[in-house]
N, C-alpha and C positions, 0 to 999 in steps of 0.2 A: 725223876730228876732229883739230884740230892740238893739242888738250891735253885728258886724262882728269880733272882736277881744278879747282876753283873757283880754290883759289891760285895754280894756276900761269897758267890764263890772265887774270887781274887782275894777278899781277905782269910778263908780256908787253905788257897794253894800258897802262902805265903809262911803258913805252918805245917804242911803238909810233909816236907822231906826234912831232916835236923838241918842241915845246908842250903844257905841262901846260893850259894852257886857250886856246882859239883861238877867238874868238866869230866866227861863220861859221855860214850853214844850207844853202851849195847843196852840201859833201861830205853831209853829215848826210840832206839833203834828197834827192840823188839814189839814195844806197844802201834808202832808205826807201823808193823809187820800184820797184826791183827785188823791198823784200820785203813789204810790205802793201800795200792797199787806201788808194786817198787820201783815205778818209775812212772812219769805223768806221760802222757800223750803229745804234751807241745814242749816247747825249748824252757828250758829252767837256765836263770841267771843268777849267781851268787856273787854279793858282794861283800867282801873282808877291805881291812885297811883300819890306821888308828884314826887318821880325821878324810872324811869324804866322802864314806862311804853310803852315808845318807844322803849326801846331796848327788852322788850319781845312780841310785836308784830313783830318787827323784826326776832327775831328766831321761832316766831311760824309760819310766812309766809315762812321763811325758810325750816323747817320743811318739812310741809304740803307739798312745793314746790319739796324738794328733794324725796315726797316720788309718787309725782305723780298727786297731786291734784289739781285742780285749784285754785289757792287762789286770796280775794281781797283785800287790806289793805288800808285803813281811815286812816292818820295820822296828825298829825299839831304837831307847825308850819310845813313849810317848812324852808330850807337853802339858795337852787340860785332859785328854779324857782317853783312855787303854783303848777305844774302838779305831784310834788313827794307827795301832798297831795292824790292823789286819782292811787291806782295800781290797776291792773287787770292783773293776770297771771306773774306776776316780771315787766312788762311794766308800765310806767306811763301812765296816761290818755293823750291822744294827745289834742291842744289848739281847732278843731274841735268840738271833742267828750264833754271836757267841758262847752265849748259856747252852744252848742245843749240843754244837760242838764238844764243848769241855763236859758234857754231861756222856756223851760217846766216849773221848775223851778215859772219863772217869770207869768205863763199862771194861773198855780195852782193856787197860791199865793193871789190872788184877789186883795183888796184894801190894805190885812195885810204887814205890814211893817219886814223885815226877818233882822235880823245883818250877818254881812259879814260871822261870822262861819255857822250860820243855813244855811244860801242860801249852803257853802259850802258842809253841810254835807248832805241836801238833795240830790243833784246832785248826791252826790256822791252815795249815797243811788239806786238812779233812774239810776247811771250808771251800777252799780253793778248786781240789775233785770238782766237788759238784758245782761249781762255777760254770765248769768249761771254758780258761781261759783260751789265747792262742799265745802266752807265755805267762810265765812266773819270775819274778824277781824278789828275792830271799837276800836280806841285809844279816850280816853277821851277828850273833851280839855280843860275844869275846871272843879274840882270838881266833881259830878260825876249826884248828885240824877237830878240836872235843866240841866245837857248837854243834847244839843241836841240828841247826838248818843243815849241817853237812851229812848228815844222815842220807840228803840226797845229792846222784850223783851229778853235777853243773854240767850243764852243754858249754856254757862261757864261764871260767869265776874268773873275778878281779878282783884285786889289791891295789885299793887307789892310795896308799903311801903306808910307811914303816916310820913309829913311831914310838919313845917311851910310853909306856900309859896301865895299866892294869900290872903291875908289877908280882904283885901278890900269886900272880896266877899264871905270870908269861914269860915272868923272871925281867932282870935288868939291863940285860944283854942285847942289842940287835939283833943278831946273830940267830937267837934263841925265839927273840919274836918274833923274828922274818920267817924262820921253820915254820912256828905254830899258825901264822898267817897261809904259809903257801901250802898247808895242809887241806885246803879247798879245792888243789889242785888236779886236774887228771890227768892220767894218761891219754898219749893222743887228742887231747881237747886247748882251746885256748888258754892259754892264762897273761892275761891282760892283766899290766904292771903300769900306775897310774902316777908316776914317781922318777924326776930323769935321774935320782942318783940313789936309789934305795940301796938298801944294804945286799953288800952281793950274794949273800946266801938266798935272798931270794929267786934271783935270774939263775942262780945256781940249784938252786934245788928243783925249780920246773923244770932244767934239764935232765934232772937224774932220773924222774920219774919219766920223763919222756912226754912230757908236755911242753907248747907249742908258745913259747915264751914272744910275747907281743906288747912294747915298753916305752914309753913316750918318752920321746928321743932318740927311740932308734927306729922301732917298726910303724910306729905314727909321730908327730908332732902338728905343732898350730903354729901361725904365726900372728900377731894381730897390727893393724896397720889403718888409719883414719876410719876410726870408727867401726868397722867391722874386720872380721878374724877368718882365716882360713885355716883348714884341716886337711892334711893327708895321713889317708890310711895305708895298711897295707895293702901289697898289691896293686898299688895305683891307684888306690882311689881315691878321687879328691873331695872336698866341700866346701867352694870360693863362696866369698863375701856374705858370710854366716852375720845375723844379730849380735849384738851382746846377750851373752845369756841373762835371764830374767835374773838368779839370784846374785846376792851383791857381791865383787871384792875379786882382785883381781886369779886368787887362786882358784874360781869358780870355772876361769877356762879350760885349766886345767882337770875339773873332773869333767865338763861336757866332754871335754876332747876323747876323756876314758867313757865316757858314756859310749859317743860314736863308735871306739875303739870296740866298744862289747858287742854292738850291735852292726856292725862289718861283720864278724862272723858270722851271722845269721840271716846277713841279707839275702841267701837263697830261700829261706823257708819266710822269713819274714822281711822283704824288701821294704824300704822306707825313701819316698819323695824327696824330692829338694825342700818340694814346699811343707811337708811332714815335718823334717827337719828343723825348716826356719818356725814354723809354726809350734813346734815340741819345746825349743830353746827359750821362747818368749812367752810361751803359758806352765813354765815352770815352776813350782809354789812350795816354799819351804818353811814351815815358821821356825826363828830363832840362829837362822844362820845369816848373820847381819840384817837381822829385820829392821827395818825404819820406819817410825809411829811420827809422822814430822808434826812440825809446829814450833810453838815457842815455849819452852828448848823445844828440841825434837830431842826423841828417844832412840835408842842401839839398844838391842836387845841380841845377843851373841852368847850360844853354848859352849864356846872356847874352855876349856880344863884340863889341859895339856899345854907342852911347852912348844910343842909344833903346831895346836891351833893358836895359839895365843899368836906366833910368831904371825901367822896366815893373817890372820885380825886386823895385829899394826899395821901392813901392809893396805889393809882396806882403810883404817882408821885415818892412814895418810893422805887416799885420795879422795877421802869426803868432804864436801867445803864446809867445815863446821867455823863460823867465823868467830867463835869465842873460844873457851877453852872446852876440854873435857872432863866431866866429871865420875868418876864410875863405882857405880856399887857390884861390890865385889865379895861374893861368897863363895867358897870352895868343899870340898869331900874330903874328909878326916887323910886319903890317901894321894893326895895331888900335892905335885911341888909346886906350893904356893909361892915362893920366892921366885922361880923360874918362871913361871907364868905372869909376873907381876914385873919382873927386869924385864920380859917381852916389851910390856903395854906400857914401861914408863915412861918413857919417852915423846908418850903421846896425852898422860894425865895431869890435870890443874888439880884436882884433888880427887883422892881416897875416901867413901863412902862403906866401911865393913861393918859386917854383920854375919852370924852364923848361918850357913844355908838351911833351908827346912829340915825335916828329919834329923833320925839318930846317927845318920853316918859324916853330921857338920865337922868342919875341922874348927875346934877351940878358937874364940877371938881373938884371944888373947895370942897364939901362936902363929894365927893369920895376918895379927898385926904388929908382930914382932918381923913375921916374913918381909911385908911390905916394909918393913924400916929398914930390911936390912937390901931390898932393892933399891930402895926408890928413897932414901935418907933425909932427902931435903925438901918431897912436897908433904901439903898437909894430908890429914887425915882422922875420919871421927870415926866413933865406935857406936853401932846399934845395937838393941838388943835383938831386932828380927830384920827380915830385908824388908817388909813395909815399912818400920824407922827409916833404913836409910833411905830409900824411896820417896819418903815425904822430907828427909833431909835436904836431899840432892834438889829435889825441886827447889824446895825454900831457898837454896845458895844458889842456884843456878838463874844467872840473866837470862835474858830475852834470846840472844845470840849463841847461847853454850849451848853444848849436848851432852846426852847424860847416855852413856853406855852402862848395859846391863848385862855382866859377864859370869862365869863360873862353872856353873851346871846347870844342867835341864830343870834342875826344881828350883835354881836362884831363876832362868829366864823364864819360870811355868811361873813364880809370884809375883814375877814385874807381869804378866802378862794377864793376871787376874787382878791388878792393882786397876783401880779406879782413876789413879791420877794416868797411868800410860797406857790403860783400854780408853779412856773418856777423849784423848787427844786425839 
């Protein structure tokens, strides 16, 4: 084995190819060739989309979980620790089982050069085999047609929305990242659209290929009504007086619904209960998609770094009885419109808490807080040098009755979440 530990071989695959991302499937595709099977034994579900897509693998592991079946989930990023990338049965993969993998992994591989997500998602792939689940569920991690995970072919894929986001790589067009999205897509199989008004090239392009286009709003929808929600699928089938789903805000119905929606095609090989159901929706567990640390203040902790999740956010922001004001520390990634993201949530902030996000990839304070001025003009706003500054700022300003959202990125919501002031609450 060419390293004994988790961190060292992550921070090896992190140097390993000149490209931190190289969208390509025949290196990915051929070493996959050498170490599994070209196709698994049980139903494979892939999930693409710019925001959601995590949280309806989430309920579909859920699901699946409550109702009996083994399940394995693929996700990125992580929050504290790379093992919540790769699950088997609700467990993470332990730093053992990892290392094993990426060292096979490495054997495959030959002289080809893999980036730190391929190396990822193969392991993961090679862990999964020898699991024996009774399904697999594979979350995108850009884009959809060059990810890796599409190396394999989906029994169900879905697209839980279309959104600007990863420009760099997917271009600025809808249009153009609806294509690279519905490149998950197959012939003859579902493709589940989690979005009632997404860009029409999407619904359009699962036709061309000849895939079996199923769109919330047309071939399912929910309604929701005192306190609990219903779902029609296709075909007729229905799911009256559903729970609120566990995670928060009210666009979360909206991925269960896609959840459902994935797993109605499957219901032959993998049937699921009423009571599977209610019980899947209500033990569903996300961190950092509106997590709430209550107390005084209580904390919001939210991965929103788009202008479509931002938009999702306010929307939850408004139905939270936060009886003071809101205060939010706010760091972004060198490539996000930070002013767009920030017009989203202004409307909902008492004051601006910035700071650079972790890592080399911050976007300058100075231009993050030029962005918010040119949102948001006339609330206040201080400057940190880290997000622990603002962190202990927002506390300090913040009464009894406020709440302090923690927005940005996974590594602004990974440091409020290793922060002492909003673990200790």
């Amino acid at each position: 084995m060419r390293f004994d530990t988790l961190p060292e071989w992550l921070r090896w695959q992190e140097s390993l190819h000149p490209q931190r991302i190289d969208l390509r499937l025949e290196r990915v595709g051929a070493v996959w060739a050498e170490l599994g099977p070209a196709a698994f034994p049980c139903p494979v579900i892939t999930v693409g989309g710019t925001n959601g897509k995590g949280s309806c693998v989430a309920y579909l592991e859920s699901l699946y979980r409550a109702a009996g079946y083994r399940a394995c989930a693929y996700t990125s990023p992580h929050l504290l620790r790379y093992n919540e990338r790769i699950r088997i049965d609700g467990d993470e993969a332990d730093d053992a089982a990892i290392c094993e993998a990426f060292a096979r992994v490495d054997a495959a591989r030959g002289e080809r050069a893999l980036t730190y997500f391929e190396f990822g998602t193969l392991a993961a792939l090679d862990l999964f085999v020898r699991a024996a689940p009774d399904v697999v569920i594979l979350e995108v991690g850009l884009g959809g047609r060059l990810d890796a995970v599409n190396i394999l072919d989906a029994d169900v894929a879905v697209v839980t929305s279309i959104g600007v986001d990863h420009t760099a790589w997917l271009g600025e067009e809808t249009g153009q990242i609806a294509f690279e999205k519905a490149g998950i897509f197959r012939p003859g199989r579902p493709a589940v659209i989690g979005q009632r008004e997404p860009p029409p090239r999407l619904r359009a392009r699962a036709l061309e290929i000849g895939a079996r286009p199923c769109q919330l709003g047309r071939e399912f929808d929910r309604r929701i009504e005192a306190g609990q929600w219903h779902w029609r699928g296709p075909d007729g089938e229905r799911r009256d007086a559903l729970p609120p789903p566990a995670l928060r805000g009210r666009v979360q119905y909206d991925n269960a619904s896609t959840a459902l929606a994935a797993a109605h095609w499957l219901r032959d090989r993998l049937p699921l209960s009423g009571a599977a159901v209610r019980q899947g929706l209500l033990r569903t567990r996300l961190l950092g998609r509106f997590t709430v640390m209550p107390g005084q203040p209580a904390w919001v902790l939210d991965v929103a770094h788009n202008v479509a999740a931002a938009e999702a956010l306010a929307l939850s922001l408004a139905g939270y009885p936060c009886a003071g004001r809101w205060h939010a520390v706010f760091a972004l990634l060198a490539d996000k419109d930070a002013e767009g993201v920030a017009r989203a949530l202004a409307g909902h902030i008492g004051h601006w808490h910035l700071a650079p996000a972790p890592g080399a990839r911050a976007m300058p304070l100075e231009r993050l807080a030029a962005a918010v001025r040119a949102a948001a003009p006339r609330q206040p706003l201080t400057r940190y040098a880290d997000v622990d500054e603002a962190l202990a700022g927002a506390a300090a300003l913040a009464a009894a009755d406020d709440c302090i959202l923690v927005v940005g990125s996974f590594m602004t919501v990974e440091a409020g979440l290793r922060n002492p002031l909003v673990a200790s609450v």
